[in-house]
C-alpha positions in Angstrom: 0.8 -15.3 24.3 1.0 -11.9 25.7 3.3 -9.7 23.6 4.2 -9.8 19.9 6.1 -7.6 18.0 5.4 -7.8 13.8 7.3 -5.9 10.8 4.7 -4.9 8.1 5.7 -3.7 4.3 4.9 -1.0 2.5 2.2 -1.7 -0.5 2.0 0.1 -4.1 -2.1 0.1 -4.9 -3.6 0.4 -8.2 -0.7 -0.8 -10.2 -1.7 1.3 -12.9 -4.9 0.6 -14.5 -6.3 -2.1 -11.5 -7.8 0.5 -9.3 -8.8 -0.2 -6.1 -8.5 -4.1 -6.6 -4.4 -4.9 -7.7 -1.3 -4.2 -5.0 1.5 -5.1 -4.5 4.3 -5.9 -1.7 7.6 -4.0 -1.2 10.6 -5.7 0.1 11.2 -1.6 1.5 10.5 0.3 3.5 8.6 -1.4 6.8 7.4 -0.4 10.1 6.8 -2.4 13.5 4.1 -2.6 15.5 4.4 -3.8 18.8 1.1 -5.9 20.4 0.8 -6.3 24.4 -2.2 -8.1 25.6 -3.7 -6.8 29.1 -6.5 -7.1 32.0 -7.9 -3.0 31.1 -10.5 -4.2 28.5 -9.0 -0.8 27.1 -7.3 -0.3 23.6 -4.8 2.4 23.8 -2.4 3.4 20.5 0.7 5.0 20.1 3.6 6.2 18.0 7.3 5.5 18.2 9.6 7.6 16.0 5.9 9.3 14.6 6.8 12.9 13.9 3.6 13.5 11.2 1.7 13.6 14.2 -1.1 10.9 13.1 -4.0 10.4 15.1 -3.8 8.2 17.8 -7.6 7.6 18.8 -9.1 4.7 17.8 -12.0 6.1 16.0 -9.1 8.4 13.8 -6.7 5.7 13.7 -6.7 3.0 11.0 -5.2 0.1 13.0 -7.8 1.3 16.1 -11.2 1.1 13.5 -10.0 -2.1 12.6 -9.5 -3.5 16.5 -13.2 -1.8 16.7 -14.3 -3.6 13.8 -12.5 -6.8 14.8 -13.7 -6.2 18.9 -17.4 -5.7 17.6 -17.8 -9.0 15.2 -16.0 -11.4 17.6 -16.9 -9.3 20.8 -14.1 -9.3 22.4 -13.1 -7.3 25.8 -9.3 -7.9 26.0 -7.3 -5.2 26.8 -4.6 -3.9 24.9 -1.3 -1.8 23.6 -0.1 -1.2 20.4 2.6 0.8 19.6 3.4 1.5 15.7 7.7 2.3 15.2 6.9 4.3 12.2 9.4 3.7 9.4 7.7 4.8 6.7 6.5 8.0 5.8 2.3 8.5 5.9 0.3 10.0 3.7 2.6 9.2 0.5 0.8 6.3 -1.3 3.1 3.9 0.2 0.1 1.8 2.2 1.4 2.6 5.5 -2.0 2.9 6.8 -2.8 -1.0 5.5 0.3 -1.8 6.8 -0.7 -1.0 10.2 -4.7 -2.4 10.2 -3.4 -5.9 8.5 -0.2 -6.4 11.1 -2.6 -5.4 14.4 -5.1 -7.7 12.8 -2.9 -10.3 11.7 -1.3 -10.3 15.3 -4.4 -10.3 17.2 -5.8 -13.4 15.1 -2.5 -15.3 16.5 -2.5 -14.3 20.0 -5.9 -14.5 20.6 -6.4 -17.9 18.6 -9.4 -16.6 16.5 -8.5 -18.6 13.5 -9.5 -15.7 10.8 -8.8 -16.9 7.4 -6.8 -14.8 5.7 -10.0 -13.2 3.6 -11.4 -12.1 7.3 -8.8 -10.9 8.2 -8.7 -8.4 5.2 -11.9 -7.9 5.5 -11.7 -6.7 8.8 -8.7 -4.8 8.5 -9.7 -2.8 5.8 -12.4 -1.1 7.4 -9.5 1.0 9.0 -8.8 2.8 5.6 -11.6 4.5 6.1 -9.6 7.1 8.8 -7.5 7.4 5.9 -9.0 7.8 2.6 -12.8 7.5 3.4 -13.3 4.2 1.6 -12.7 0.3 3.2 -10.7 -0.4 -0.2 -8.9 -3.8 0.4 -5.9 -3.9 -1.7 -3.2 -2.5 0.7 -4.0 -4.7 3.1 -4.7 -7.7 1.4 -0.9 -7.2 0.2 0.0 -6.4 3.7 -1.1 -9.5 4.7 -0.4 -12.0 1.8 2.7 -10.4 0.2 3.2 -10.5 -3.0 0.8 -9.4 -5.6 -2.7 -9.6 -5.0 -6.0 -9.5 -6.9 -9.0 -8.6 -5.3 -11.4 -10.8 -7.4 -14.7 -9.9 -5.2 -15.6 -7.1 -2.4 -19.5 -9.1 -1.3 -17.6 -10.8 -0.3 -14.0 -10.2 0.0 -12.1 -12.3 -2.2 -8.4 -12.0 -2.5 -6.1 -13.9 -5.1 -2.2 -14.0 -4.6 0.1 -14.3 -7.0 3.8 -14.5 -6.6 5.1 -11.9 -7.8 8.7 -11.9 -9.7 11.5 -9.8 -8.1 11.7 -6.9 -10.1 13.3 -3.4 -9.3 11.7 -0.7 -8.3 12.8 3.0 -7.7 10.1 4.6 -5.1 10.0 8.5 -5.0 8.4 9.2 -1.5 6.3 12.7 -2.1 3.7 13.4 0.9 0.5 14.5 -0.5 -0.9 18.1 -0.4 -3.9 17.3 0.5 -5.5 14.1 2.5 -7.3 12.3 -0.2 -7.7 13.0 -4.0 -10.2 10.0 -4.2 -13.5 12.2 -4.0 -12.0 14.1 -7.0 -11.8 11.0 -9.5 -14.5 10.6 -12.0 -15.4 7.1 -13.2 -16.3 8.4 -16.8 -13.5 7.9 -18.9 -15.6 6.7 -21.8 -15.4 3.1 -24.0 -12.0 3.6 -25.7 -10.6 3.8 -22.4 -12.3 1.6 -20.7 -11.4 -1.0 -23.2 -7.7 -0.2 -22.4 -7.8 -0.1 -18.9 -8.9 -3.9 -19.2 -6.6 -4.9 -21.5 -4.2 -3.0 -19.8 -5.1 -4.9 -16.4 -4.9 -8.6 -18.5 -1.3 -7.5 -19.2 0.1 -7.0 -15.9 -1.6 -10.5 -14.7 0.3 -12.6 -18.2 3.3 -10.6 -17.2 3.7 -11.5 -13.6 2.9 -15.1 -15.1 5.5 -14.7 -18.0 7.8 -12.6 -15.1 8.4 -10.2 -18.4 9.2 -7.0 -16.8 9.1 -5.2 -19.8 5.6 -6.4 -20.3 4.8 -5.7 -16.9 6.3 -1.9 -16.9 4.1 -1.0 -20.0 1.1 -2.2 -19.3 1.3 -0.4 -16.0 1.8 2.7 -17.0 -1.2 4.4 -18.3 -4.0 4.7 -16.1 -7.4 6.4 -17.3 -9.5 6.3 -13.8 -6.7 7.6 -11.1 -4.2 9.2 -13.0 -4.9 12.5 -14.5 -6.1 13.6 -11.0 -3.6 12.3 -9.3 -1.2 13.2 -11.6 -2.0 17.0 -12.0 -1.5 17.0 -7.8 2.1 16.6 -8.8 3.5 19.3 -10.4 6.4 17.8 -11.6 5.1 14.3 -12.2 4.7 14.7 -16.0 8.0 15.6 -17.0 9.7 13.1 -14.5 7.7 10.1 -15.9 8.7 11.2 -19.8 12.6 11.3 -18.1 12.1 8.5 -16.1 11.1 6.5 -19.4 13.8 8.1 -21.9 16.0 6.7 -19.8 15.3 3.1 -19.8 12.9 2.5 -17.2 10.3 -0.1 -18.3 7.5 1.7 -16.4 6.2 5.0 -14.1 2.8 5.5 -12.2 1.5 7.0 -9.3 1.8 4.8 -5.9 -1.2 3.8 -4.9 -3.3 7.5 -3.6 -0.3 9.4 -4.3 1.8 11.2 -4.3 4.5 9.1 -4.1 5.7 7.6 -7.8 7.1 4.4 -8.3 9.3 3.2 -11.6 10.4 -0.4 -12.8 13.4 -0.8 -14.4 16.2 -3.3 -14.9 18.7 -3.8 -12.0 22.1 -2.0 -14.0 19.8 1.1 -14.3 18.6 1.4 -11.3 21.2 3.6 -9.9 20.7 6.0 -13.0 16.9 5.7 -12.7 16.9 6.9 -9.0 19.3 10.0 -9.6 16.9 10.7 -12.7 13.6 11.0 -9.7 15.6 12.8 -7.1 16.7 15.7 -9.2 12.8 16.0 -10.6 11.1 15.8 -7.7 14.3 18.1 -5.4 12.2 21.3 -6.2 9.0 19.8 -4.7 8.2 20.3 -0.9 6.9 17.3 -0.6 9.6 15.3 -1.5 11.1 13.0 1.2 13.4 11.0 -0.2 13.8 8.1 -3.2 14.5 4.3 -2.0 16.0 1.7 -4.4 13.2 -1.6 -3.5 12.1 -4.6 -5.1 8.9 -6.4 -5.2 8.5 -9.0 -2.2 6.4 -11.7 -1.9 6.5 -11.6 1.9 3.6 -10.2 3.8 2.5 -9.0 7.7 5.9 -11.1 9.8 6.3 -12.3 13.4 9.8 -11.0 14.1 9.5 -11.5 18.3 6.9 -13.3 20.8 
């Protein structure tokens, strides 16, 4: 196999309280990435429909640190292209960057024959996120690769658990961050009350994706103690939008994943309402994009051509 071409969803981290270790699978938006094996022993990246001009050398490129990570443990000297048809917007908490390590990843493992198990393969991939955000956190790309949602039960070693997830709305508000990364910013202090409530808040969204009570699930998910109230206070407007958001019928509002995008569940005859709701809050804001009516998916990293 010398070509493959691979559509790969956009992820919500966190889900709430489970930082760094839940995510999730969105049936929208997607990008493509494009794979082309070749005799150079080179690796060479680039951008399709990429106007947020993202790095594209491998050492400042997610999907090119984890070809480097995945070149240097198999050692490999195959030569290749990969061109990313961006789709989504970077930078937003939408897991775009995950996106793009688990499908080159993913891809190469099938073209190549390496036979990664799915755990390798998110193990290796996520040592990309660290052109991103400065950490190798796993959950975007475990749920890039697995769909669905996904549990990161161990990081020595990486251990992921996927559960199917229910279909349930969801109303995505796509806000770029202001700055790269708020991670550095988040204290880990949030005392024993809190702590207490994070876990039990982290229980409930596992017995509701069991239950598939989206009610359940849209409560529990939105208070966070860790990532929240700095990722939060990046967004001016967030506040008042989540208060609307919930007046209104939604079931649940939090922060996507490192922000600043903010994602809301709610039933599917309010999801029209819901959406209007977020793109008259967020309208003032430069970094608004856009809002996209999604659902949960439970289909990961796809082989659309070879």
């Amino acid at each position: 196999m010398k070509r493959i071409v691979l559509r790969s969803p956009a992820t919500s981290a966190n889900v709430g309280p489970g930082y760094d270790i839940f995510a999730m699978a969105l049936a929208d938006p997607y990008d493509e990435i494009e794979i082309s094996l070749n005799d150079t022993k080179e690796v060479n990246i680039e951008f399709v429909n990429d106007t947020q001009a993202i790095p594209t050398s491998l050492e400042d490129n997610v999907a090119g640190l984890a070809v480097l990570e995945l070149i240097k443990r198999k050692r490999l000297e195959q030569g290749m292209s990969i061109r990313i048809h961006k789709q989504m917007t970077s930078g937003a908490g939408l897991g775009t960057t995950g996106a793009s390590a688990a499908a080159v990843i993913y891809g190469l493992n099938k073209m190549l024959n390496l036979h990664l198990t799915p755990n390798e393969m998110i193990d290796i991939a996520r040592m990309g996120e660290v052109a991103s955000g400065g950490s190798p956190h796993a959950d975007n790309v475990a749920a890039s690769v697995l769909g669905g949602f996904v549990l990161v039960k161990n990081y020595k070693p990486i251990d992921v658990l996927k559960l199917e997830m229910p279909e349930f709305p969801v109303v995505l508000a796509i806000l770029k961050k202001s700055q790269r990364t708020t991670r550095g910013f988040i204290t880990y202090e949030i005392g024993q009350e809190k702590l207490k409530e994070q876990m039990a808040r982290c229980s409930r969204i596992i017995h509701a994706i069991h239950t598939h009570d989206i009610e359940e699930f849209g409560d529990a998910f939105s208070v966070d103690h860790i990532a929240e109230p700095v990722r939060g206070a990046a967004i001016p407007e967030y506040a008042e939008v989540k208060n609307h958001v919930i007046s209104a019928g939604a079931f649940g509002c939090q922060i996507s994943g490192g922000g600043s995008s903010v994602v809301a569940v709610c039933s599917p005859d309010n999801i029209d309402f819901i959406a209007a709701i977020m793109e008259k809050g967020f309208a003032g804001n430069p970094n608004f994009i856009q809002v996209i009516k999604t659902k949960t998916s439970n289909i990961g990293v796809q082989i659309i051509s070879e």
